[in-house]
C-alpha positions as CSV (number, residue, x, y, z in Angstrom):
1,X,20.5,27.1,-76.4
2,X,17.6,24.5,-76.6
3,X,19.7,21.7,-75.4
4,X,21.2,23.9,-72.4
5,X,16.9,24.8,-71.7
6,X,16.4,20.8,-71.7
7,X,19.5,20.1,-69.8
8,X,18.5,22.6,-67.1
9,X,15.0,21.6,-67.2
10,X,16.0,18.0,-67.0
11,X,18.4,19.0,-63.8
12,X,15.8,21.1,-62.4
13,X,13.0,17.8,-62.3
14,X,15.3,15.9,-60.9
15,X,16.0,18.0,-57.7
16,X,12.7,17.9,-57.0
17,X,12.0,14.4,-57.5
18,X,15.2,13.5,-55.3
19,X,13.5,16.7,-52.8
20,X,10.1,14.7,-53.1
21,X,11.6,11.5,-52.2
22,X,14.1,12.3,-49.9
23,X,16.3,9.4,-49.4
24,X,19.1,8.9,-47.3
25,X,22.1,6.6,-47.4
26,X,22.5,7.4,-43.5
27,X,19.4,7.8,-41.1
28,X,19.4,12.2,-40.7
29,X,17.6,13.4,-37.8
30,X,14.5,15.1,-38.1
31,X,13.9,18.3,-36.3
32,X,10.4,20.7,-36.7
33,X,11.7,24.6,-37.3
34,X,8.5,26.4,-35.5
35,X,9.8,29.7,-36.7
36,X,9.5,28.8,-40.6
37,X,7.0,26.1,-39.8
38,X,8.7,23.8,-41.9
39,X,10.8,19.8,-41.1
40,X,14.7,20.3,-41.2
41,X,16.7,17.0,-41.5
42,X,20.2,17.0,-40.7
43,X,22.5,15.0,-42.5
44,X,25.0,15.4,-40.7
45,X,27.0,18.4,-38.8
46,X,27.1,20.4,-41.3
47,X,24.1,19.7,-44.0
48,X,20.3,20.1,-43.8
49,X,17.9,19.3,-45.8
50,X,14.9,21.7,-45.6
51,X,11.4,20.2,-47.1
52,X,9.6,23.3,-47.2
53,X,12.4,25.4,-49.7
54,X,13.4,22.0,-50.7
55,X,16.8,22.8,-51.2
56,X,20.2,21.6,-49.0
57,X,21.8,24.3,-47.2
58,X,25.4,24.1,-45.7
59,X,25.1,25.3,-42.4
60,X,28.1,27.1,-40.5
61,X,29.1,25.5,-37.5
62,X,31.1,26.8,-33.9
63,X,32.8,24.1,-32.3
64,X,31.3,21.7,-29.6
65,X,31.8,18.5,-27.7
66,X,31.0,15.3,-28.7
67,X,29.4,13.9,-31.8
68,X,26.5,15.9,-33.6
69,X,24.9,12.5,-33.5
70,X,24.7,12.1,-29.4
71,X,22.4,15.8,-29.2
72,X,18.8,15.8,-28.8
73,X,16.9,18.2,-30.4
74,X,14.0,20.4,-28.7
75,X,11.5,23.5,-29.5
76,X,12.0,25.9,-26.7
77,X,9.7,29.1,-27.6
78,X,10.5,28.7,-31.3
79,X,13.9,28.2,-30.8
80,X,15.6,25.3,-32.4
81,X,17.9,23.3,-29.2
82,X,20.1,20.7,-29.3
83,X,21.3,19.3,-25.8
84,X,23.4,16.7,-25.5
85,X,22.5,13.1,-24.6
86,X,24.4,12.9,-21.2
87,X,23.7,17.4,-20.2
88,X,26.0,19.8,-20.7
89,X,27.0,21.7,-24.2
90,X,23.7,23.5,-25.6
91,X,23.6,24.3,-29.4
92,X,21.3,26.6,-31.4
93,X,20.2,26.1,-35.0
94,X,19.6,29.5,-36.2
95,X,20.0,31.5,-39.5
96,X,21.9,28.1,-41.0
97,X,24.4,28.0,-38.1
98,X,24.8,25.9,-35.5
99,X,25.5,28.1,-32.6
100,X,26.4,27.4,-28.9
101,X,25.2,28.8,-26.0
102,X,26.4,27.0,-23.1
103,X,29.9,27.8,-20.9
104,X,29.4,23.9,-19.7
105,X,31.1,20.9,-20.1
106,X,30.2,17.1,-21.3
107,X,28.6,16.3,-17.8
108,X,28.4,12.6,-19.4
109,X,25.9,12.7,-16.1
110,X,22.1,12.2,-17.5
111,X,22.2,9.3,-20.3
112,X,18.9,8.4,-21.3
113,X,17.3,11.5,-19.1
114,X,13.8,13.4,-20.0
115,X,14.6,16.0,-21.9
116,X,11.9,18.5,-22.0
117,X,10.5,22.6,-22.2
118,X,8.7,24.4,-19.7
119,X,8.0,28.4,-20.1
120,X,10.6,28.6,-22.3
121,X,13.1,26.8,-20.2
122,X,15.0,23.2,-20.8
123,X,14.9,21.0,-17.7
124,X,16.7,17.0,-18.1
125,X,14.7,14.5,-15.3
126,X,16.6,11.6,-14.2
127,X,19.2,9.6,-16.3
128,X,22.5,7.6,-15.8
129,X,25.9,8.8,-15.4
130,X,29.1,7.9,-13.2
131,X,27.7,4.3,-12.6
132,X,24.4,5.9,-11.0
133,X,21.0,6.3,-11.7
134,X,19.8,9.8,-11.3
135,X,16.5,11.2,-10.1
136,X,17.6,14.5,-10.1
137,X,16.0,17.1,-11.8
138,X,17.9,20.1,-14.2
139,X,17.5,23.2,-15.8
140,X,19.7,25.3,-17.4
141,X,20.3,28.9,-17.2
142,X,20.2,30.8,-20.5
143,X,21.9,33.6,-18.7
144,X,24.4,32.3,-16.4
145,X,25.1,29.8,-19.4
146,X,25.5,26.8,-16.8
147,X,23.1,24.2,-15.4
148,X,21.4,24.5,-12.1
149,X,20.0,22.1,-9.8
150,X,16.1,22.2,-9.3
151,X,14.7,20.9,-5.6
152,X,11.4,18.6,-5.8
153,X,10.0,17.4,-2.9
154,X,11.1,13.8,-4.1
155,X,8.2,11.7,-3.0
156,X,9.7,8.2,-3.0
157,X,10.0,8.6,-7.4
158,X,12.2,6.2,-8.9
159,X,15.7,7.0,-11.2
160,X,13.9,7.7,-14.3
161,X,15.8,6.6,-17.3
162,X,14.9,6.0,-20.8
163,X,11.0,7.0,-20.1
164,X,8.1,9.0,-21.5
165,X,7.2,12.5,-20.3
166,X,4.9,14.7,-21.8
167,X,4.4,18.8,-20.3
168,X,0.5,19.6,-20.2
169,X,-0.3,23.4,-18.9
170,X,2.0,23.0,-15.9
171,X,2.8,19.6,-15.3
172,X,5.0,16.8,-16.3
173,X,3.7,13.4,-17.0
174,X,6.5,10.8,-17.1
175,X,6.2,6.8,-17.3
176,X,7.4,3.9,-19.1
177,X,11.2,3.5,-19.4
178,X,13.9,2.1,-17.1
179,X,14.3,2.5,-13.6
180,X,17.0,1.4,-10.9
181,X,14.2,-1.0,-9.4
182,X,11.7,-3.0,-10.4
183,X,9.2,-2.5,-13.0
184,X,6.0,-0.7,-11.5
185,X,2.6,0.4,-12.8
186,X,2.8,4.1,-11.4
187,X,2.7,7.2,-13.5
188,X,4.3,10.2,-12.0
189,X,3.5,13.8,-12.3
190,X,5.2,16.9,-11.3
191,X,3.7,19.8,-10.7
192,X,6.3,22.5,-12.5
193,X,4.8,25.3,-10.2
194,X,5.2,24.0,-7.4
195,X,8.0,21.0,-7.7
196,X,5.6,19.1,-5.9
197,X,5.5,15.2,-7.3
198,X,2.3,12.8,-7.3
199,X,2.3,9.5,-7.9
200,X,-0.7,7.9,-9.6
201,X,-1.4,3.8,-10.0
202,X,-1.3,4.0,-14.3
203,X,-3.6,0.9,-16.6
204,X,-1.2,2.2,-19.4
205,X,1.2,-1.3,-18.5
206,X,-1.3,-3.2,-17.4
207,X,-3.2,-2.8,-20.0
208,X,-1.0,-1.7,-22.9
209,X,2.2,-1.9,-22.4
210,X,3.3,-3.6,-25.5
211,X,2.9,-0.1,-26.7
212,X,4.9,1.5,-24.9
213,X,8.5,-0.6,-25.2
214,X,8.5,0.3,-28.5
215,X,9.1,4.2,-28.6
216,X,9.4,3.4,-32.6
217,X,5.4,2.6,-32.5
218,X,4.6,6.1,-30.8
219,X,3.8,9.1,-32.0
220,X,4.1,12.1,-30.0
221,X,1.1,15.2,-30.2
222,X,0.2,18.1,-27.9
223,X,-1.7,16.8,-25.3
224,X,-0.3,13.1,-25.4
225,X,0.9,10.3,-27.7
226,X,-0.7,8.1,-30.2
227,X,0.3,4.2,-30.4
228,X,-0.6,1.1,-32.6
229,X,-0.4,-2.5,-33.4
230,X,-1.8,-4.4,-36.1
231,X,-5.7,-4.0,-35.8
232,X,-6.4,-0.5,-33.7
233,X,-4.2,3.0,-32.6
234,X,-4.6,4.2,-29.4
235,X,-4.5,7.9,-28.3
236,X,-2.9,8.4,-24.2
237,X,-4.7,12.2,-23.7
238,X,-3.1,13.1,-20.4
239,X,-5.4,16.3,-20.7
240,X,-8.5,14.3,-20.2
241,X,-7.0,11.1,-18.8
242,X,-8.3,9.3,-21.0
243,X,-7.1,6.0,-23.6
244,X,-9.0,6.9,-27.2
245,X,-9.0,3.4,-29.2
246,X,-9.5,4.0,-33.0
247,X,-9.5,1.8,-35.9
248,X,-6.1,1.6,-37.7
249,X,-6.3,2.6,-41.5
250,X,-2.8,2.4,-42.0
251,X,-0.6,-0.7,-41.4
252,X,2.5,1.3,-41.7
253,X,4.2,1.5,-38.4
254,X,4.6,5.3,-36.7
255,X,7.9,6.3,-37.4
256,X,8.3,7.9,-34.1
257,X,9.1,11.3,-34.9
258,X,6.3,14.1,-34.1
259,X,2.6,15.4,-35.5
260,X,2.4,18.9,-36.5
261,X,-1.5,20.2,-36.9
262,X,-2.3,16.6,-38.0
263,X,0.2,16.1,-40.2
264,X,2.9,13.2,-39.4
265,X,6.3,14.0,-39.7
266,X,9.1,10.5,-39.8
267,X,12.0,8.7,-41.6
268,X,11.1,5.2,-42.2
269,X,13.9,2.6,-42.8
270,X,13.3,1.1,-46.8
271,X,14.1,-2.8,-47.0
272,X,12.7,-2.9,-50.7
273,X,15.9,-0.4,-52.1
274,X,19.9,-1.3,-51.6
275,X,21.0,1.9,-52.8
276,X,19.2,3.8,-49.8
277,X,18.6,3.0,-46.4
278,X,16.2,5.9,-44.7
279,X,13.6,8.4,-46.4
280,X,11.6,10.5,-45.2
281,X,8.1,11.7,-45.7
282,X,5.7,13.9,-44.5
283,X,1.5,12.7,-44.7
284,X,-1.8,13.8,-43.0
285,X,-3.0,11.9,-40.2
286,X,-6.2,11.1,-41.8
287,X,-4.3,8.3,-43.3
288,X,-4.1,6.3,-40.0
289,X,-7.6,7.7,-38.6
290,X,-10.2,9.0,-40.8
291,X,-12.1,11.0,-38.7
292,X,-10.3,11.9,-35.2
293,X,-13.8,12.2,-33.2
294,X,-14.1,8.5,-34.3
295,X,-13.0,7.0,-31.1
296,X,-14.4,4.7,-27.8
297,X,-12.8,5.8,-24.7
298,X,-12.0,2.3,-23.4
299,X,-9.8,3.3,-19.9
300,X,-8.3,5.9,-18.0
301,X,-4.6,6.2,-18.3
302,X,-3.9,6.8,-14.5
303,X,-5.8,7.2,-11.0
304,X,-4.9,8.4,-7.5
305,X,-3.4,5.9,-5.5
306,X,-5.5,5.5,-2.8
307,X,-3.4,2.7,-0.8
308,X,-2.6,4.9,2.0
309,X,-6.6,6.2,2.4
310,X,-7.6,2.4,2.1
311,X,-5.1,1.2,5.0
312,X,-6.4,5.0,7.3
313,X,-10.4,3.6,6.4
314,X,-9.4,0.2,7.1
315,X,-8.0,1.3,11.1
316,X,-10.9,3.4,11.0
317,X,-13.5,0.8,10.4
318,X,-11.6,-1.6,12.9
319,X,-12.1,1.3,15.5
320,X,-15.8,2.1,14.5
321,X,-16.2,-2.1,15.3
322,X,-14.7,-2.6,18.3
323,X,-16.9,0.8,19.5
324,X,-20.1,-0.5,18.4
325,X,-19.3,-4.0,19.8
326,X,-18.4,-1.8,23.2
327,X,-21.9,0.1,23.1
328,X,-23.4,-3.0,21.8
329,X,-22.0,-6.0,24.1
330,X,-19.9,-3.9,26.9
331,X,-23.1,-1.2,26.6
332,X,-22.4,-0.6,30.7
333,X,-18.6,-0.8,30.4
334,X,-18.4,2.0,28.1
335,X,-20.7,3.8,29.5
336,X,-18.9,3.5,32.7
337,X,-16.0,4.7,31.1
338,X,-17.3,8.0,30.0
339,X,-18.9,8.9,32.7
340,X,-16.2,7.5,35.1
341,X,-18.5,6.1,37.7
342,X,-18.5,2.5,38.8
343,X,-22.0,1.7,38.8
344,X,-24.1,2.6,35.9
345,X,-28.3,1.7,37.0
346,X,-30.8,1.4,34.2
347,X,-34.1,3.2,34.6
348,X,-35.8,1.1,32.4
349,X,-34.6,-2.5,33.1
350,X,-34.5,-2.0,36.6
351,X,-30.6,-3.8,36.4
352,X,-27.1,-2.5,38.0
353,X,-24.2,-3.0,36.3
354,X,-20.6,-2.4,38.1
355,X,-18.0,-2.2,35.7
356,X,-20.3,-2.9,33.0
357,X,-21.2,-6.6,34.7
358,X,-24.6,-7.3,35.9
359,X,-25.0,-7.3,39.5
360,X,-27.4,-10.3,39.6
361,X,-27.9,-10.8,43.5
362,X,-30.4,-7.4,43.7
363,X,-33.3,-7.9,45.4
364,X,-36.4,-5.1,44.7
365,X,-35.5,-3.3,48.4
366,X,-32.0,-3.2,46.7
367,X,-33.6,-1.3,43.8
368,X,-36.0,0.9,45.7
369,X,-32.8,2.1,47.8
370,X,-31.6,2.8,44.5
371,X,-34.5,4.5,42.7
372,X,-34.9,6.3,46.1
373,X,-31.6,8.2,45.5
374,X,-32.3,8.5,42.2
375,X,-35.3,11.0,42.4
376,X,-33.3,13.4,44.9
377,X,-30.4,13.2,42.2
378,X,-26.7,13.2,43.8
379,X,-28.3,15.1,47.1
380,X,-28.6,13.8,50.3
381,X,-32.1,13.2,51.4
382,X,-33.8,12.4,55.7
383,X,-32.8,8.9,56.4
384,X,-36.8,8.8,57.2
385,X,-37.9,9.4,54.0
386,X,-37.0,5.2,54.0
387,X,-40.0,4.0,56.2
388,X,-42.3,4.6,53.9
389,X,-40.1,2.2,51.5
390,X,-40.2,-1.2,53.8
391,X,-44.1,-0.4,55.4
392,X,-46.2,-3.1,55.5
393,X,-49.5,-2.4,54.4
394,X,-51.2,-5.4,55.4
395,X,-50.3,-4.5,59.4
396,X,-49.5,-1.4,61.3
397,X,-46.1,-1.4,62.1
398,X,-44.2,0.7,65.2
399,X,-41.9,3.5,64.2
400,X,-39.4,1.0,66.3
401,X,-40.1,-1.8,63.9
402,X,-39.6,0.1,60.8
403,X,-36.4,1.7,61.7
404,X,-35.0,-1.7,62.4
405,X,-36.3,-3.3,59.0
406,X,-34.9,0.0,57.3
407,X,-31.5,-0.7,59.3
408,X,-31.8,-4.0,58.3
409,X,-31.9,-3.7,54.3
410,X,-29.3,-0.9,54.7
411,X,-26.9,-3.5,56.0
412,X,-28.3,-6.5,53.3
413,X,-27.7,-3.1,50.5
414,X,-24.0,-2.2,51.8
415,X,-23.2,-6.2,52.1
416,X,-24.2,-7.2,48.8
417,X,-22.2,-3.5,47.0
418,X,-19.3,-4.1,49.0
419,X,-18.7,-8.2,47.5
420,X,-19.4,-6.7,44.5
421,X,-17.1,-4.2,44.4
422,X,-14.6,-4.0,47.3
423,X,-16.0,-0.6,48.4
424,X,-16.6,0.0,52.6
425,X,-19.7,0.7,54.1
426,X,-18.9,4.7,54.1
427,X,-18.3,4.9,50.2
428,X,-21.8,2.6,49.8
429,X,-24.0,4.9,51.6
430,X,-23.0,8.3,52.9
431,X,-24.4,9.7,56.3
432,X,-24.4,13.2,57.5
433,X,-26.8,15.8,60.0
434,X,-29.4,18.0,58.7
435,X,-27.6,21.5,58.8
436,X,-30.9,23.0,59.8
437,X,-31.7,20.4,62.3
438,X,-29.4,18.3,63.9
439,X,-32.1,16.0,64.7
440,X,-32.4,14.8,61.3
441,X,-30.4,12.6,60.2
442,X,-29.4,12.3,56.2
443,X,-28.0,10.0,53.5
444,X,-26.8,9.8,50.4
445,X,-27.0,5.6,48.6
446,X,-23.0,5.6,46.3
447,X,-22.3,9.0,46.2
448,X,-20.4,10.0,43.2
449,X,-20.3,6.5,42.1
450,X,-23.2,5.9,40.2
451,X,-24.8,7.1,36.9
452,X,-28.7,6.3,36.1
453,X,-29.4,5.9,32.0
């Protein structure tokens, strides 16, 4: 009876040593069961491990495509979902069973796509399948059992393959991984409300992106991800859009795997032991950062892409130029323009511009023709009301002498307009009776073609 205590006690220490440890011949893949808040690792098909009982379980299978090995793993609302690698078959790990839920096929469609959760729903962005990248966007239908097609407004995004994506609130953050062009330094969002897509300029690869290659060196949390080299970790918060740099305690790399309530979930690969090649353990984050409000913000991890604004200001500023060089330089052109008149006179300056040029043969009685018509506006006025103009007050002239110096500036007036601009004598200076007196006779110096500034 005392040996058979020992023996059990003996087989009983060694369980839990082996449960501590958790070694594995074959790398398992590590899940997070929400429901019993505990890390799952799958052997294979058809054995967990379970940390928190710390016991194996069998696990009852239904038939599905493909290899255990090629399904991704996902929380949906509690719910533990595997999907598989290229869309299609959707499994369920529930009370030990791996149960399927999906009346699809191996689409073999969406290699390498991002595989994410949104409101309780599973949605695969992008991918590779049938010798095409894909920037098509996923769901499938819990009820109907089959994948739908979701419509985006596809704002010139790129085949996503292979890359990051993270949901905040109601949005999906996605950068990093392959595309079917060039490499760029854009980080896209897409509004899950709307299906509306953004496209930000990101400092993630400018700046960092030796981090993000290496999806073994990052570490995924709720609002973002953590990565690290040898000297600091850095913390992408898409929440605040901000890069956190902290110290690194630890110089273990991240194993990749997930952070649950600061505490690190992995399998690491062991070099050290031939008999094992994988184990896995669980450790606070405290061991990499001591204190998490122990940070420097050092950059923002994207900004709005203000190309098309820049080139709108740019034409803008080009337009606001060439009008101030108009008011400044072509002052009388522009001005001519607006007000659609030929001539344009200056009160001040005493000058008459036609078409914006400087008329530079006015004499003064040219100008006092001109700054006669301007004080009856654009009226006629008596024809006499010009004596008074060309009077000399150094000798008493007849009436007959002053009408033929008035006619005689008229004539110099309507000569010197009409070089200038082509007009006839009618258009120059406008003659008409007095309605009230026919006697009187009346005129009216470029009607309707000049404006006085």
């Amino acid at each position: 009876m005392k040996n058979l205590y020992i023996y059990l006690l003996a087989l009983t220490s060694s369980s839990f040593i082996l449960a501590q440890e958790l070694k594995f011949s074959q790398k398992p893949t590590l899940i997070y069961d929400y429901k019993h808040k505990e890390a799952v690792l799958f052997k294979n098909d058809s054995v967990v491990l379970k940390t928190k009982q710390k016991k194996e379980v069998s696990i009852f299978k239904e038939s599905f495509p493909g290899n255990f090995s090629e399904y991704l793993y996902i929380n949906v609302g509690g719910r533990t979902i595997f999907v598989h690698e290229g869309c299609g078959p959707v499994l369920e790990f529930r009370n030990d069973s791996l149960v399927r839920l999906d009346k699809s096929y191996l689409h073999r469609n969406q290699f390498g796509g991002n595989l994410f959760a949104y409101q309780n729903e599973i949605y695969i962005l992008g991918g590779y399948g049938l010798f095409t990248h894909k920037k098509i966007l996923t769901k499938f239908d819990f009820e109907n059992k089959e994948w739908d097609l979701v419509k985006t407004n596809d704002l010139n995004i790129p085949a996503f393959m292979n890359c990051l994506s993270k949901v905040i609130e109601d949005k999906l953050y996605v950068y990093g991984g392959q595309t079917n062009e060039t490499a760029n330094h854009k980080l896209y969002i897409l509004n899950l409300k709307t299906k509306e897509w953004e496209i930000c300029e990101s400092n993630i690869f400018k700046k960092y992106g030796e981090l993000q290659y290496q999806k073994i060196d990052l570490l995924s949390e709720e609002d973002g991800f953590y990565g690290m080299n040898a000297q600091n970790i850095y913390y992408f918060d898409f929440k605040k859009n901000i890069i956190k740099k902290y110290k690194n305690n630890l110089t273990k790399q991240f194993p990749g795997n997930l952070i649950i309530k600061d505490t690190v979930y992995g399998v690491f690969e062991i070099k050290s032991d031939p008999s094992y090649s994988f184990n896995f353990e669980q450790y606070p984050l405290k061991k990499h950062i001591k204190d998490k409000n122990d940070y420097i913000v050092v950059d923002q991890i994207y900004y709005e892409d203000h190309t098309e604004l820049y080139s709108t200001l740019s034409v803008i500023f080009i337009l606001l130029v060439i009008t101030m060089y108009l008011i400044i330089r072509k002052k009388y052109w522009f001005i001519s323009h607006i007000y659609k008149t030929p001539f344009i006179y200056s009160i001040k300056n005493g000058n008459l511009f036609y078409k914006g040029k400087l008329i530079s043969v006015l004499n003064n009685y040219d100008r006092l023709l001109i700054e006669k018509q301007l004080k009856h506006k654009n009226n006629y006025f008596a024809l006499s009301d010009l004596n008074d103009l060309f009077s000399d007050s150094k000798q008493q002239d007849t009436m007959d002498v002053l009408i033929k110096r008035r006619e005689s500036k008229l004539n110099g007036f309507i000569k010197t307009i009409a070089v200038v601009s082509g007009m006839n004598s009618d258009e120059i200076c406008a003659f008409k009776k007095n309605e009230a007196d026919k006697r009187i006779r009346e005129i009216q110096i470029l009607p309707n073609a000049i404006t006085y500034i």
